[in-house]
PyMOL commands that place a pseudoatom at each C-alpha (Angstrom):
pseudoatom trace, name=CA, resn=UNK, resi=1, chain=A, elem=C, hetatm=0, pos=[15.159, -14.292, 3.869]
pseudoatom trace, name=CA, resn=UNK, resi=2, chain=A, elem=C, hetatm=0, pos=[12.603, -11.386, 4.674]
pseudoatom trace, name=CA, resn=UNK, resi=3, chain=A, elem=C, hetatm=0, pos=[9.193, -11.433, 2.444]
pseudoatom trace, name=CA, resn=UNK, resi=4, chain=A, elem=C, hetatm=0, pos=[10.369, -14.260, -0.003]
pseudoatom trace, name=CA, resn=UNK, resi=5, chain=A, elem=C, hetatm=0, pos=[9.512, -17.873, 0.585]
pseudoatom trace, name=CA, resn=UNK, resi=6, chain=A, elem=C, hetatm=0, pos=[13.701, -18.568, -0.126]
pseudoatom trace, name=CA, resn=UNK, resi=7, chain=A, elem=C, hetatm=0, pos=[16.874, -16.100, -0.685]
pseudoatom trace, name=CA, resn=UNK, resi=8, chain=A, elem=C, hetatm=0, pos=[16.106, -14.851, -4.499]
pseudoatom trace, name=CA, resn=UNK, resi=9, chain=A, elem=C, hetatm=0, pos=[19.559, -15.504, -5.846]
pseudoatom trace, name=CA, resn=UNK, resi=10, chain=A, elem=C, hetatm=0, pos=[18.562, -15.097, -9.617]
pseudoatom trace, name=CA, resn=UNK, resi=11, chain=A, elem=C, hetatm=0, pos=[16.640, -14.027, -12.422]
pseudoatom trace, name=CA, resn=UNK, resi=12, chain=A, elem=C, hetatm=0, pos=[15.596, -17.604, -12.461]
pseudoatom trace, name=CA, resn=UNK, resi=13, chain=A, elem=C, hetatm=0, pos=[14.318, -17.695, -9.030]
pseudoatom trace, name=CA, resn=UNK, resi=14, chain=A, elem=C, hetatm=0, pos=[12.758, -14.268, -9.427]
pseudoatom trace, name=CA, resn=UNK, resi=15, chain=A, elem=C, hetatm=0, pos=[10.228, -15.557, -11.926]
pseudoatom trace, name=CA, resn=UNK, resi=16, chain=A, elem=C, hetatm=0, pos=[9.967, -18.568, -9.980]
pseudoatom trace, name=CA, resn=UNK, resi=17, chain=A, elem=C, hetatm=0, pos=[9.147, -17.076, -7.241]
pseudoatom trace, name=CA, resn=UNK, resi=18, chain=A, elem=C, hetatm=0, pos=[6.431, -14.507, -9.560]
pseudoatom trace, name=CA, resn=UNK, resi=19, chain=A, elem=C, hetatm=0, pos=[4.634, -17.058, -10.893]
pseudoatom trace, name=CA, resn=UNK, resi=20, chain=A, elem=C, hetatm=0, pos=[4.725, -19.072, -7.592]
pseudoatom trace, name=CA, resn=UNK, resi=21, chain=A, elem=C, hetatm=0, pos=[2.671, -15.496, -6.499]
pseudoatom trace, name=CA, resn=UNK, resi=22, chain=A, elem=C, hetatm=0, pos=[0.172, -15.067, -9.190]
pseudoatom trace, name=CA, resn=UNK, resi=23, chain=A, elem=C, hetatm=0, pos=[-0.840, -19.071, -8.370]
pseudoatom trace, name=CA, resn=UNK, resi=24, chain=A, elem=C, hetatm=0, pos=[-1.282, -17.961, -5.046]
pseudoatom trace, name=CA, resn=UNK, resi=25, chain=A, elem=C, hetatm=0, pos=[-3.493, -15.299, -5.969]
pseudoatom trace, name=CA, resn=UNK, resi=26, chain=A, elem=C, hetatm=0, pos=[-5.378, -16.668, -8.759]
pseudoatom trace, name=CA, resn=UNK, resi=27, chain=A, elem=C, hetatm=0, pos=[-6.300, -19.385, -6.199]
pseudoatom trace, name=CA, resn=UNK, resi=28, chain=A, elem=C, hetatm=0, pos=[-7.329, -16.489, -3.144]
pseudoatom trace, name=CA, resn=UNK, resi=29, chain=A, elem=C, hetatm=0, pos=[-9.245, -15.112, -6.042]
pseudoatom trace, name=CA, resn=UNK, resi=30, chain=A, elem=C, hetatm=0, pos=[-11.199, -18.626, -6.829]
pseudoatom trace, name=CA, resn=UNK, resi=31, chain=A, elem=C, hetatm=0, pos=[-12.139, -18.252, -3.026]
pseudoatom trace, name=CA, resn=UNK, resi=32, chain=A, elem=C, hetatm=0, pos=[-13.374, -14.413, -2.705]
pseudoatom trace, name=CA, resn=UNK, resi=33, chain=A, elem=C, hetatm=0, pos=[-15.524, -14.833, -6.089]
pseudoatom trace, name=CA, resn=UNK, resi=34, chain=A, elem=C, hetatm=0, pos=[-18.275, -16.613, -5.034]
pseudoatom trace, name=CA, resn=UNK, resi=35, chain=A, elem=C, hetatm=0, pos=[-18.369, -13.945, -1.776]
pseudoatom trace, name=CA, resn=UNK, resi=36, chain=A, elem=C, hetatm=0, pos=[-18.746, -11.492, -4.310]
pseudoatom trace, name=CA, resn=UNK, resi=37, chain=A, elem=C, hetatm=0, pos=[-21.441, -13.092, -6.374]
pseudoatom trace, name=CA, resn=UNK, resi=38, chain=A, elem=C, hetatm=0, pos=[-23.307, -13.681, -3.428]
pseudoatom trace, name=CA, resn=UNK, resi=39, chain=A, elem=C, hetatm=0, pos=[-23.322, -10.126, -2.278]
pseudoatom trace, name=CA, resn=UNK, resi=40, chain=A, elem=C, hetatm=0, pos=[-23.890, -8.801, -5.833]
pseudoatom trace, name=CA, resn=UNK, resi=41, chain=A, elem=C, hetatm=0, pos=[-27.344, -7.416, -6.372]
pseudoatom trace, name=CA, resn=UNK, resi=42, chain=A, elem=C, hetatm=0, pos=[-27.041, -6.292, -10.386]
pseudoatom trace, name=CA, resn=UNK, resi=43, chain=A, elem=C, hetatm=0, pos=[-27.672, -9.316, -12.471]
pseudoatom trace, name=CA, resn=UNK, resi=44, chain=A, elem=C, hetatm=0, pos=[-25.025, -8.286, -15.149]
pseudoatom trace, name=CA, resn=UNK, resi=45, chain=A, elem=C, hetatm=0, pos=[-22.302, -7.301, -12.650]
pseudoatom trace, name=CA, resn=UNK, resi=46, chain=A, elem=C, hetatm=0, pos=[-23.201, -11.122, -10.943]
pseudoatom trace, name=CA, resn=UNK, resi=47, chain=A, elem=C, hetatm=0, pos=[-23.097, -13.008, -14.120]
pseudoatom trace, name=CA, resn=UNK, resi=48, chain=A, elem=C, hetatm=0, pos=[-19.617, -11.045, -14.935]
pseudoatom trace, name=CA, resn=UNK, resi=49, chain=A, elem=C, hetatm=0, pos=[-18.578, -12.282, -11.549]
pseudoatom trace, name=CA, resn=UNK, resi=50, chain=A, elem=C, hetatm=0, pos=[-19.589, -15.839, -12.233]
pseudoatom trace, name=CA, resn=UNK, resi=51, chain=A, elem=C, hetatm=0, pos=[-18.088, -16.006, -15.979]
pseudoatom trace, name=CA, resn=UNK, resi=52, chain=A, elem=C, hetatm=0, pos=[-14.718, -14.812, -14.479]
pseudoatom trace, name=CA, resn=UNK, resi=53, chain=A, elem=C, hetatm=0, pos=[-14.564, -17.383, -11.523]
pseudoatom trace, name=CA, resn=UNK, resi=54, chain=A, elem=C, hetatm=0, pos=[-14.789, -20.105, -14.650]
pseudoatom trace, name=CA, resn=UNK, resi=55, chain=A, elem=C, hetatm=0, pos=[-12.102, -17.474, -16.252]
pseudoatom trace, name=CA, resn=UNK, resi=56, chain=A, elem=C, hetatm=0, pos=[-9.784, -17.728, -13.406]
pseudoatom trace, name=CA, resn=UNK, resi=57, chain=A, elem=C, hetatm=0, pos=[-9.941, -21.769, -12.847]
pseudoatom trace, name=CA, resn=UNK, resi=58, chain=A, elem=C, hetatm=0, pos=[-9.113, -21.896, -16.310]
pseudoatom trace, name=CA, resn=UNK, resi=59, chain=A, elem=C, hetatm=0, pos=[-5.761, -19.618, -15.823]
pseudoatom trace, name=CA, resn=UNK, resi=60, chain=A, elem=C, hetatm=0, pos=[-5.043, -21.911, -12.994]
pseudoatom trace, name=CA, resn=UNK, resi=61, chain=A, elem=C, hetatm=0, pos=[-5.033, -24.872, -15.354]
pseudoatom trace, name=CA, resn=UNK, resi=62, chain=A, elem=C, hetatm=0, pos=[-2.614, -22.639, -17.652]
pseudoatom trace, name=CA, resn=UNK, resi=63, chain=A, elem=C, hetatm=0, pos=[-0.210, -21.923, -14.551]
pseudoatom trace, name=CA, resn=UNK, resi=64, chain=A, elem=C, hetatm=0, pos=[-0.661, -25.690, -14.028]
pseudoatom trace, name=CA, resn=UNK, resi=65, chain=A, elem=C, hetatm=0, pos=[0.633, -26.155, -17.437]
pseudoatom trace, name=CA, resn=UNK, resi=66, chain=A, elem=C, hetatm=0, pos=[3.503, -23.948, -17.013]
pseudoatom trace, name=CA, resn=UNK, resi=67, chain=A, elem=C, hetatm=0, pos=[4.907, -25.086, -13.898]
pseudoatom trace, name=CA, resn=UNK, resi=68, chain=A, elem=C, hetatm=0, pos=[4.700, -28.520, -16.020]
pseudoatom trace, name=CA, resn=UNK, resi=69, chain=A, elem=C, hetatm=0, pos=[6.393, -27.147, -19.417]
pseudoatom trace, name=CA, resn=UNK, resi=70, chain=A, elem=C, hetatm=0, pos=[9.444, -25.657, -16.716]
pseudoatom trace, name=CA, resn=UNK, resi=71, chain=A, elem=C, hetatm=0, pos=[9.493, -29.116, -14.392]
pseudoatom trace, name=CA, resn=UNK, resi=72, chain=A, elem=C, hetatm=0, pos=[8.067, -28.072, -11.556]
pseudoatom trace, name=CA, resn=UNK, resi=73, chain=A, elem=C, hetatm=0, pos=[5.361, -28.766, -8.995]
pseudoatom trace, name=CA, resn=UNK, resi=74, chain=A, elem=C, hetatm=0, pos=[2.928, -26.174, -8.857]
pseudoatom trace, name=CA, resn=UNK, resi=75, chain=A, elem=C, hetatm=0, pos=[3.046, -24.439, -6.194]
pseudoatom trace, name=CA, resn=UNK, resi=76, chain=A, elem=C, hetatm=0, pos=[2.115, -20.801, -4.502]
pseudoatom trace, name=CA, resn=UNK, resi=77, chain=A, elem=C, hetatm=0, pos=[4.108, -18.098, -2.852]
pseudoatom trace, name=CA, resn=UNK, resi=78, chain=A, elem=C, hetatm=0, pos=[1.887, -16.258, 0.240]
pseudoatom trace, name=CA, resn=UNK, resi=79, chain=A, elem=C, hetatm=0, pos=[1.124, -13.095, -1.650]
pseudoatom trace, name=CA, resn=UNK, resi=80, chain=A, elem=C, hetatm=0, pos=[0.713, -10.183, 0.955]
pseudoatom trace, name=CA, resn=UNK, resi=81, chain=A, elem=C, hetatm=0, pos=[-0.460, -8.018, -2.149]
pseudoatom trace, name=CA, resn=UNK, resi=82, chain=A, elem=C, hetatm=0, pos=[-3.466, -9.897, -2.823]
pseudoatom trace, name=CA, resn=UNK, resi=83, chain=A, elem=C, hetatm=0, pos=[-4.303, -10.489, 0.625]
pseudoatom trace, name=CA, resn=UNK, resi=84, chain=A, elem=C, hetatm=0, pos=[-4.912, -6.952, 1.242]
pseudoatom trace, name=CA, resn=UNK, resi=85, chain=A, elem=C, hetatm=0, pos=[-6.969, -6.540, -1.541]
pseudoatom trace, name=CA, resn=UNK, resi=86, chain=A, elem=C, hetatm=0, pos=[-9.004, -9.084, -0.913]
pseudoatom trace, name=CA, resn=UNK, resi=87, chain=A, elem=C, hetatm=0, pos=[-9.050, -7.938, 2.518]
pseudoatom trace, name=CA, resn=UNK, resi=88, chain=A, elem=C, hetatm=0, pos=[-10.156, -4.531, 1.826]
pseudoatom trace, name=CA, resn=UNK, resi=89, chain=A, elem=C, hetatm=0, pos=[-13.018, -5.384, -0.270]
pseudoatom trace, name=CA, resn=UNK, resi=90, chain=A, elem=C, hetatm=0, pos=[-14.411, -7.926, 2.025]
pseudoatom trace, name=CA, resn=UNK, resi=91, chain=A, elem=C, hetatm=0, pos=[-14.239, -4.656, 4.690]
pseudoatom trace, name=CA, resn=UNK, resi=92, chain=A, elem=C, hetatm=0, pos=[-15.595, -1.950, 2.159]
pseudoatom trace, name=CA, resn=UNK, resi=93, chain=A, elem=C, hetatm=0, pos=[-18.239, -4.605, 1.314]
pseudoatom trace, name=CA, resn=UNK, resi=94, chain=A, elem=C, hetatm=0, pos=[-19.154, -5.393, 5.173]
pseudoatom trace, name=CA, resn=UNK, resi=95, chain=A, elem=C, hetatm=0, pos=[-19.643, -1.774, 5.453]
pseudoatom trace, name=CA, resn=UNK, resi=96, chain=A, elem=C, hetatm=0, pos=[-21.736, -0.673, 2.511]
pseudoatom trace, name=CA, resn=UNK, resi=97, chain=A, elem=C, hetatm=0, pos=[-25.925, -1.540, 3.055]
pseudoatom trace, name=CA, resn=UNK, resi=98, chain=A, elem=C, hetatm=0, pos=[-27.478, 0.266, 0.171]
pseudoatom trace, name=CA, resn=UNK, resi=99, chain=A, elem=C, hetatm=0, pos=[-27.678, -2.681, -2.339]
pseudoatom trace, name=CA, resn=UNK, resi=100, chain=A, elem=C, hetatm=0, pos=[-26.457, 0.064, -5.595]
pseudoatom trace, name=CA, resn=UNK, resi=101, chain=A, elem=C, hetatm=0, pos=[-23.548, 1.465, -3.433]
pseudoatom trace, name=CA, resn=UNK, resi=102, chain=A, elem=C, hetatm=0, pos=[-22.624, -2.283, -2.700]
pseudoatom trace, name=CA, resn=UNK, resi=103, chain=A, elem=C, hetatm=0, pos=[-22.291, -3.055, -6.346]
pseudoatom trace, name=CA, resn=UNK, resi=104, chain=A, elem=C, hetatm=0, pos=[-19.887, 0.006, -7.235]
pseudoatom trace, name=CA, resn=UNK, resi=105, chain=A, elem=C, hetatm=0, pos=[-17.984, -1.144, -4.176]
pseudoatom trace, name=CA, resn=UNK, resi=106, chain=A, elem=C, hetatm=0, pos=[-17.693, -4.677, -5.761]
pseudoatom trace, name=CA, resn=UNK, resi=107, chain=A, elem=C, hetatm=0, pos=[-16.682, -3.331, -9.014]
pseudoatom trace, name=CA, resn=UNK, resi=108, chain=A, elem=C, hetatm=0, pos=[-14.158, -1.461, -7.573]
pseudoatom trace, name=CA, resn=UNK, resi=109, chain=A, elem=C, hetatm=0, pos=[-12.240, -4.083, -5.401]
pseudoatom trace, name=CA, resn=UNK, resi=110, chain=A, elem=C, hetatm=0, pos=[-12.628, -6.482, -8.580]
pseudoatom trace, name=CA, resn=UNK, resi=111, chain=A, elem=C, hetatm=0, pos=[-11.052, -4.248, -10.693]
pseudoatom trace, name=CA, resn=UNK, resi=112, chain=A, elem=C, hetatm=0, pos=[-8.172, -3.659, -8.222]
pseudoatom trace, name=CA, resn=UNK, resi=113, chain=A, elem=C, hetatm=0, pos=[-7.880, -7.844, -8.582]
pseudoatom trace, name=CA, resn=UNK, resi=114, chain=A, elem=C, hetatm=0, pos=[-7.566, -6.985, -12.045]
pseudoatom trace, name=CA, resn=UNK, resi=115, chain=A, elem=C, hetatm=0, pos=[-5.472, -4.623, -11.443]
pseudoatom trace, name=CA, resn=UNK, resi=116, chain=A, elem=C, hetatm=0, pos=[-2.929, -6.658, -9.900]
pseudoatom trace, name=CA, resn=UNK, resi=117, chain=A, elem=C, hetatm=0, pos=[-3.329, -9.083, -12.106]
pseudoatom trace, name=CA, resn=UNK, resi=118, chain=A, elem=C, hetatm=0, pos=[-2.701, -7.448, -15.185]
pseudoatom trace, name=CA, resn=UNK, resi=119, chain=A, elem=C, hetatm=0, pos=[0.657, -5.814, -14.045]
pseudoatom trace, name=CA, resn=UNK, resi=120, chain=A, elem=C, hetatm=0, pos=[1.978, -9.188, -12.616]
pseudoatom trace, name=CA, resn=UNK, resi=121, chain=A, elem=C, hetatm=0, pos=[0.976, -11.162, -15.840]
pseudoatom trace, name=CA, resn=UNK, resi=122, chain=A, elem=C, hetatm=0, pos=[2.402, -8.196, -18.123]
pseudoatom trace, name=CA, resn=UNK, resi=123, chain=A, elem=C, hetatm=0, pos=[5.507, -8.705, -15.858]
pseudoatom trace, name=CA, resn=UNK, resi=124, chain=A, elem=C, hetatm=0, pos=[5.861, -12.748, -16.131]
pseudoatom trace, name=CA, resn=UNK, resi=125, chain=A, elem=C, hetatm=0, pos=[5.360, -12.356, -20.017]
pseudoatom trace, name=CA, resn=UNK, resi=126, chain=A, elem=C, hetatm=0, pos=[8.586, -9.643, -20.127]
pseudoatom trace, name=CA, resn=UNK, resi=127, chain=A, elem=C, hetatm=0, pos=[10.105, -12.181, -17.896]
pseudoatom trace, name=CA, resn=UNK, resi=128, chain=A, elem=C, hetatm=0, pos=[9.675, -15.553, -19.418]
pseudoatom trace, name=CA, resn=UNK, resi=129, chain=A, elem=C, hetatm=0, pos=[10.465, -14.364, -23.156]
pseudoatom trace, name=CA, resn=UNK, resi=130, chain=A, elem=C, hetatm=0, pos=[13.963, -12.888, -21.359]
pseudoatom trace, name=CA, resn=UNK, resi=131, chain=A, elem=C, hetatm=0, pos=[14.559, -16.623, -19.795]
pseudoatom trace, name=CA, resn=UNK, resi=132, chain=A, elem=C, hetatm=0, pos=[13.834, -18.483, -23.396]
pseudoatom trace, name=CA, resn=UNK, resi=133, chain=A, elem=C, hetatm=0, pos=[10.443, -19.465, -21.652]
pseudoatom trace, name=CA, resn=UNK, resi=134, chain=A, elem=C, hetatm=0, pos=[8.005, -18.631, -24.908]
pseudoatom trace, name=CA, resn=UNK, resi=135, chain=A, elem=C, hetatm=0, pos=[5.970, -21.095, -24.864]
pseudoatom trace, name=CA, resn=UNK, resi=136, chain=A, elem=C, hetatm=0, pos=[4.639, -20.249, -21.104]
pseudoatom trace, name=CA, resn=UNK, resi=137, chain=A, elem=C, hetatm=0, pos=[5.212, -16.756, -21.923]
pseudoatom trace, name=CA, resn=UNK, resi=138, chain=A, elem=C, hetatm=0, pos=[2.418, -16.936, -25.240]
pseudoatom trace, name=CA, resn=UNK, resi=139, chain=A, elem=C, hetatm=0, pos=[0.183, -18.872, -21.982]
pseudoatom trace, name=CA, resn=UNK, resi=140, chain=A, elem=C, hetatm=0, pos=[0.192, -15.716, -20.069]
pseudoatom trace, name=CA, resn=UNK, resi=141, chain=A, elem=C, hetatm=0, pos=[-0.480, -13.657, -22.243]
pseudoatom trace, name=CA, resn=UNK, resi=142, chain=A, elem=C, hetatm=0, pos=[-3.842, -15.676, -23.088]
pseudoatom trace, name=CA, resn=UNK, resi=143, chain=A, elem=C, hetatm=0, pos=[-4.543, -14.649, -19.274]
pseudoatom trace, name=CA, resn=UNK, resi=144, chain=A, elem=C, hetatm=0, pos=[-3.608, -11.183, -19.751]
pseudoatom trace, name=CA, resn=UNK, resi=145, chain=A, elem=C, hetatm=0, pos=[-5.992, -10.830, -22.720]
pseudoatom trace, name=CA, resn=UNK, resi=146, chain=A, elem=C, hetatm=0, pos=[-8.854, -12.168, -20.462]
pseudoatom trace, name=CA, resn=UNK, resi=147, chain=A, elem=C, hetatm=0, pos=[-7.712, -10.048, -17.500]
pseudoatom trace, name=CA, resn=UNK, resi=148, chain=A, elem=C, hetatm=0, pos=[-7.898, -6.789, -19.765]
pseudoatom trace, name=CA, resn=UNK, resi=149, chain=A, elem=C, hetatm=0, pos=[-11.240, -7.646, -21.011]
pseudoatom trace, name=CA, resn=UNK, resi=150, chain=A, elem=C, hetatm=0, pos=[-12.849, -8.359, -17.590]
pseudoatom trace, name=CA, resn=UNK, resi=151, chain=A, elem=C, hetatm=0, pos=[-11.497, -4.704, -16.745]
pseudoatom trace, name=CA, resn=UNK, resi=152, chain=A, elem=C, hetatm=0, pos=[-12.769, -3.307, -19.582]
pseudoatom trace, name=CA, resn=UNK, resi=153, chain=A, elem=C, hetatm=0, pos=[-16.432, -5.072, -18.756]
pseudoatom trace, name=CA, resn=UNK, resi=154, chain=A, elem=C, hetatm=0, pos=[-16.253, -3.942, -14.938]
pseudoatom trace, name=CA, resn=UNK, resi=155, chain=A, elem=C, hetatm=0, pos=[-15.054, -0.343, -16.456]
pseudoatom trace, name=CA, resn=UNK, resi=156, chain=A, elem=C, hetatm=0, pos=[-18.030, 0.129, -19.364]
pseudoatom trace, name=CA, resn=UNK, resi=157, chain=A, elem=C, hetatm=0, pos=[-20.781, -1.527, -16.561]
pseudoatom trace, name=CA, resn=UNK, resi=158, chain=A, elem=C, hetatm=0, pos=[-19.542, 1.085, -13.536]
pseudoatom trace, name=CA, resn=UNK, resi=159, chain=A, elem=C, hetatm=0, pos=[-19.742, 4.168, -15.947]
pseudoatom trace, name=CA, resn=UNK, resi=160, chain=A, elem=C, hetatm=0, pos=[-22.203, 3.107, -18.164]
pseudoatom trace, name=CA, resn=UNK, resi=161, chain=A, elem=C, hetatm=0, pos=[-25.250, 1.960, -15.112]
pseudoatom trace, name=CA, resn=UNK, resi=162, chain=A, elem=C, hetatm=0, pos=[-23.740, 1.230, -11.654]
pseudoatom trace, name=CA, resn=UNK, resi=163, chain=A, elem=C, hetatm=0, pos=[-21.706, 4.245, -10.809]
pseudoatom trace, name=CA, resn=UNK, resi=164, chain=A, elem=C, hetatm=0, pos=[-24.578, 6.505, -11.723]
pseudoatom trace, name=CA, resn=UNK, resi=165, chain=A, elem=C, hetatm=0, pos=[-26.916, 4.217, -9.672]
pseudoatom trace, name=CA, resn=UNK, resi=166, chain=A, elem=C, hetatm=0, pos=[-24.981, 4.739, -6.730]
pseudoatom trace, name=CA, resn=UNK, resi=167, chain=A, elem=C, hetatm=0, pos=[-24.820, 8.250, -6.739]
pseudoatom trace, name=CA, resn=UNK, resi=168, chain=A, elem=C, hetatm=0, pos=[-28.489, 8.265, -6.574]
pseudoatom trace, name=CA, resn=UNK, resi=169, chain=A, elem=C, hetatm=0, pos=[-28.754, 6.190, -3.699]
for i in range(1, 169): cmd.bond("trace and resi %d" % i, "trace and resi %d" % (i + 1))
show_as sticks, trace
zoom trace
């Protein structure tokens, strides 16, 4: 059976299985966002944090309706990937006491979320369009679209004020 929750047998249960991950790790990801907007000192970089917690408990309502539209109960695969990233930012963060350095160190574990994210959305879109699933597939791409612009945010606010802040720390 080895990582997989049960023996992957098809296409089928291969995107089963994906989106069973990413609702796993949109819900770890509802849990480490208010860490991180509690240990973010830049107002804009908090306020980005707290707009895309209300992001991602929206996407969970769109997995909700997808695991409905494909009759079945929603439900998450453990998702080692996501673990460790979350994992690694809460240890980079426990390490880091200058408040500026702290904030590029949060903007770089959240965009490795995003990272994650937008590769395993990306993926579940190829995949559902192949299985005849359109309707959820047009539903993640709503997420992906959200995911890219929170990168893009976290991207322009690093380069444009918190990278160069932490350099000077």
């Amino acid at each position: 059976m080895g990582l997989f929750t049960k023996d992957i047998e098809t296409f089928e249960d291969l995107y089963q299985h994906q989106l069973q991950d990413i609702y796993y790790a949109e819900q770890q990801i509802t849990k480490a966002l208010p860490k991180m907007i509690a240990k973010a000192t830049d107002p804009q970089l908090r306020a980005g944090f707290e707009t895309h917690l209300r992001e991602t408990e929206n996407q969970i309502a769109r997995l909700d309706r997808v695991f409905a539209l494909e009759g079945h109960t929603p439900k998450g695969a453990t998702c080692p990937a996501i673990d460790g990233i979350i994992k690694e930012a809460n240890e980079v963060a426990g390490e880091v006491s200058d408040k500026s350095v702290l904030d590029a160190a949060l903007t770089a574990a959240a965009q490795a979320v995003e990272h994650y994210e937008i590769a395993r959305y990306g993926t579940l879109i190829a995949w559902a369009k192949q299985l005849g699933h359109h309707e959820s597939a047009a539903l993640y791409a709503e997420t992906l679209e959200e995911e890219k612009a929170t990168d893009a945010k976290l991207t322009l606010m690093a380069e444009s004020k918190l990278n160069a802040e932490a350099e000077l720390a």
